[in-house]
N, C-alpha and C positions, 0 to 999 in steps of 0.2 A: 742878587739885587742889593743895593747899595741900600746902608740905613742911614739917614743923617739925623741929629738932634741938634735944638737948639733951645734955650733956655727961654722964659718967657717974663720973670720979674725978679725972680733970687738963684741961688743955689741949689745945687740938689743933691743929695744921698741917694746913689745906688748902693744900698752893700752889699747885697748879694753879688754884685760885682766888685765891690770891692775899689770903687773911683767915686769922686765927688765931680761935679761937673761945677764949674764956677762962673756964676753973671759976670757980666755978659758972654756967651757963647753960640755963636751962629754956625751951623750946618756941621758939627763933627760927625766925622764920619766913622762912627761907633763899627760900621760893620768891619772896618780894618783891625780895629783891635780885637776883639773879640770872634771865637765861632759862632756860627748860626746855632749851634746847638747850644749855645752858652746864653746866647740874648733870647733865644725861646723859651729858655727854663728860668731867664732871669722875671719874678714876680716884682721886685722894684722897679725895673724900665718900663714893664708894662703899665703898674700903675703910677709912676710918671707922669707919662704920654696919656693918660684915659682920664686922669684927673686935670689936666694940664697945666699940667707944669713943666713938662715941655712938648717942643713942637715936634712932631715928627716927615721926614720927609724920604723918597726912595729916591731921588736925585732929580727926579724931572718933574714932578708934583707931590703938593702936601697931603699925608694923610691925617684924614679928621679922627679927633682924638676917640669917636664914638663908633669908628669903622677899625682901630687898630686892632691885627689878630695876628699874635706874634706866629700861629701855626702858617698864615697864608703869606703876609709879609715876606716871612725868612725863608720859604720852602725852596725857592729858586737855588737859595745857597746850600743847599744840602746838598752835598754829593754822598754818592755811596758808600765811599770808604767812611763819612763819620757814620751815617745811617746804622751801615753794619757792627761797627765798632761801640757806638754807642746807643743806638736803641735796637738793635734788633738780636736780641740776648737768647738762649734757648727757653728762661723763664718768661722773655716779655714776648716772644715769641705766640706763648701759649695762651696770653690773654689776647691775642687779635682775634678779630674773625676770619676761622681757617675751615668754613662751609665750601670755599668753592675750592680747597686743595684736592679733594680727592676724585672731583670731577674733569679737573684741568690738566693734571701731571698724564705723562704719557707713562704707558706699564705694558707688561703682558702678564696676565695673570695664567696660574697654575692651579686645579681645583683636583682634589685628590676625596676617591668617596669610601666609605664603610663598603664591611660587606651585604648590610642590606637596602644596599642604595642611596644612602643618605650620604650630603657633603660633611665631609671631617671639617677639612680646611682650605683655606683657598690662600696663594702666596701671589701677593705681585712684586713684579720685578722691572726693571728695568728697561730691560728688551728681552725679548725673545733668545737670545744668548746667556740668559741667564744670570749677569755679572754681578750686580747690587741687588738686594732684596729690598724693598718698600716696607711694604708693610705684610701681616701675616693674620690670618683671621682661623680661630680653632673651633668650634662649635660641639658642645654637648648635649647630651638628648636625654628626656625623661626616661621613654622606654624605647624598645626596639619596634614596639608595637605600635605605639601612638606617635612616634617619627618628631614629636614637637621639640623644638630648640629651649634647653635650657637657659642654657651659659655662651656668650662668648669670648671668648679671649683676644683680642686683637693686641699687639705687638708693633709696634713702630718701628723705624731703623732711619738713623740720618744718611747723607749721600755714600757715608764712607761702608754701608749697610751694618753697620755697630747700632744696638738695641738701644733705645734713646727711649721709650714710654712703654706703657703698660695700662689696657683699658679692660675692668671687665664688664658684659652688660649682660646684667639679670634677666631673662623674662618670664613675667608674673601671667597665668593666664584664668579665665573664669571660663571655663569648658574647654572648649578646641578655640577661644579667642584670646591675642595676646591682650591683656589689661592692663599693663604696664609695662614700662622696662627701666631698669636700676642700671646708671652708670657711674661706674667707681676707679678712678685710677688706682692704682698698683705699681 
């Protein structure tokens, strides 16, 4: 999507971009110079356009200075390669909401048990073939008798199946009920 600005009574300092824009100025078309990831993160343009001081436009109507959102604006010009390259980091990665990953990916998992029947750990992979490993989940028990889950260990691996995290989760129990569970990366 196209961004145009245009000034509204004086001059303006973007520095975070690092350009002045000079009265009179009608309809520059900001999104040519700049990436959309550049004009998203720039905090000057935005408040620019929201204080108004200048006008902002996508090429076929004006947007009100009280509706501008640089995330909705510029999202059309996002393409994947900046996406990947600049925001989707394996640290920034880790603060998105990644609830529905483990539901969504496709696997075949592998469950391997003790010998008094209890699951050790469970491996999923890929497919059925085996090839990548996903992820790995190890599980420890209080006693052999009371069969309750201590500890688990879960193990991450990115696509190349190279070990990328490490989660472990406590559980706390008052009788035979779990009471809590302690999640700690490692």
């Amino acid at each position: 999507m196209a961004l145009l600005i245009s000034t509204v009574s004086q001059d303006v300092e973007i520095s975070d971009l690092g350009i002045e824009i000079i009265h009179p100025t009608v309809n520059r078309e900001i999104s040519l110079e700049f990436t959309a990831i550049e004009l998203k993160e720039s905090s000057d343009l935005t408040t620019a356009i929201t204080t108004g001081l200048l006008t902002a436009s996508d090429g076929t109507s004006q947007i009100l200075a009280n509706e501008y959102d640089p995330d909705l604006v510029l999202l059309d010009d996002l393409d994947i390669e900046e996406i990947t390259s600049d925001l989707i980091t394996q640290s920034g990665h880790e603060v998105l909401n990644t609830l529905a990953h483990d539901i969504i990916e496709n696997s075949y998992d592998e469950i391997s048990y003790n010998s008094n029947r209890t699951v050790s750990s469970m491996v999923s992979w890929d497919s059925s073939d085996k090839n990548t490993k996903i992820r790995e989940e190890s599980y420890t028990y209080s006693t052999a008798s009371t069969k309750q889950v201590v500890s688990i260990l879960t193990i991450q691996y990115n696509e190349n199946g190279i070990e990328v995290n490490r989660l472990l989760e406590t559980l706390n129990y008052d009788g035979n009920t779990i009471s809590s569970i302690t999640r700690e990366k490692i």
